[in-house]
C-alpha positions as CSV (number, residue, x, y, z in Angstrom):
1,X,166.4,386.2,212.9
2,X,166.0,385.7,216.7
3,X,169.5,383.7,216.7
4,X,171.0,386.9,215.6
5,X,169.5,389.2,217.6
6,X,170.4,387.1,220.6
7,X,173.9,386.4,219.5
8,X,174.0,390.3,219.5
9,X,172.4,390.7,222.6
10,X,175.2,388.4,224.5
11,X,177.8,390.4,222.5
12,X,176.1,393.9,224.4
13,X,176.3,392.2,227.9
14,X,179.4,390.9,227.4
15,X,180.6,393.9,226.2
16,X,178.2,396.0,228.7
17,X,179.9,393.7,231.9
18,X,183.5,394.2,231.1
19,X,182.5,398.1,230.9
20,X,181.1,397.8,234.0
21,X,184.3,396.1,235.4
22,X,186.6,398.5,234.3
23,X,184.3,401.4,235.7
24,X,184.2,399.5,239.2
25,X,188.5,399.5,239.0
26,X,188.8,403.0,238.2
27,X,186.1,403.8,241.2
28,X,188.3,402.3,243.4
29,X,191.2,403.8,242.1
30,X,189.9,407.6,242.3
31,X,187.6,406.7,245.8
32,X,191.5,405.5,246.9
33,X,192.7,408.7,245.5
34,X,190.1,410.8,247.4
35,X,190.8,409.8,250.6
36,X,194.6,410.4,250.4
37,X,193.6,413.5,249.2
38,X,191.4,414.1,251.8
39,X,193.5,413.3,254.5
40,X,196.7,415.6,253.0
41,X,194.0,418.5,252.9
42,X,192.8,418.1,256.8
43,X,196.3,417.7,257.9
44,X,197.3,420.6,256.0
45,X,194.4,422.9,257.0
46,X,193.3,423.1,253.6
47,X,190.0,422.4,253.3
48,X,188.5,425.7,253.0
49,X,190.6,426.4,249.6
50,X,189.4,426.4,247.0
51,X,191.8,423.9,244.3
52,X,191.9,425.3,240.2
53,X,192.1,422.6,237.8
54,X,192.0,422.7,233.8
55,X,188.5,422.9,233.5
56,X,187.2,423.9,237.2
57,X,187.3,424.3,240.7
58,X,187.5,421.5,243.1
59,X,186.4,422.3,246.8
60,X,186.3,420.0,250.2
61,X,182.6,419.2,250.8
62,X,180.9,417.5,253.9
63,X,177.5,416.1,252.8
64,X,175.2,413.3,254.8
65,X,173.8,410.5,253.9
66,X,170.7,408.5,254.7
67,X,170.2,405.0,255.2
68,X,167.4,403.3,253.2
69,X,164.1,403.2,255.4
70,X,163.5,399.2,256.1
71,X,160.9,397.1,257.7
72,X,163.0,397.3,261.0
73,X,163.4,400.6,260.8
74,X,159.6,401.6,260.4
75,X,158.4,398.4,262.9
76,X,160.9,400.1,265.5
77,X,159.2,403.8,265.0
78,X,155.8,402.4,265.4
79,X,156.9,400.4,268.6
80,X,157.7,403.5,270.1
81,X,154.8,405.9,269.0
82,X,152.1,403.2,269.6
83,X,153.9,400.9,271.8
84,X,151.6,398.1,270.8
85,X,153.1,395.2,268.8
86,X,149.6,394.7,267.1
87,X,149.2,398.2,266.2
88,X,153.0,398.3,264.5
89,X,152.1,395.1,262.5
90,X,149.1,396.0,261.2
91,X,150.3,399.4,260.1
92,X,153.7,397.4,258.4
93,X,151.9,395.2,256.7
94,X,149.0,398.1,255.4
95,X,152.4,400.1,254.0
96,X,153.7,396.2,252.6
97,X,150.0,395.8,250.9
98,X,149.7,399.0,249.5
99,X,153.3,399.4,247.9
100,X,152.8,399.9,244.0
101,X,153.6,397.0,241.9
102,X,155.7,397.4,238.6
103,X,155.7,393.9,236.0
104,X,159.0,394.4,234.3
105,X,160.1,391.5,231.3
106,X,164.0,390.9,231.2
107,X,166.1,388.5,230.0
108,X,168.0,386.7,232.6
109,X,171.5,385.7,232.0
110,X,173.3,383.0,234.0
111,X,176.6,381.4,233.8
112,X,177.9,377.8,233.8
């Protein structure tokens, strides 16, 4: 019984990975895509139209992005409000000791 379930199991993430493979290709294909797109559209003072396709509308879109927040990040903030090393470590490692702790049970794959 558990020799079939884990013969099935390396069949999904097998199966699951090659997915995953193909998905990254095809990213890089329409990201590649994009950009020439992109670029005709500025060049061509198009980006304020609006484009009809079979099932919608696509439209030229700035958005921003964050950064994720890291230990640097928040150790250089404290520096400059408190402008005390102590004070900065103390608060870091408060926000390290109180994070929320999750115990998650995987199965682990590796390779030869």
């Amino acid at each position: 019984m558990l020799e079939n379930k884990i013969k099935s199991w390396v069949l999904l993430d097998n199966n699951i990975n090659n997915i995953n493979k193909e998905l990254k290709k095809k990213r890089e294909e329409r990201n590649a895509l994009c950009n020439d797109i992109i670029y005709i559209a500025e060049n061509n003072n198009l980006t304020n139209r609006k484009i009809k396709i079979s099932d919608g509308v696509l439209t030229f879109n700035n958005t921003y992005s964050y950064k994720p927040i890291s230990y640097n990040l928040l150790y250089d903030c404290f520096f400059e409000y408190f402008e005390d090393e102590d004070k900065c470590y103390e608060l870091l490692n408060l926000i390290k000791n109180k994070r929320e702790k999750n115990l998650n049970k995987i199965i682990k794959r590796t390779y030869n």
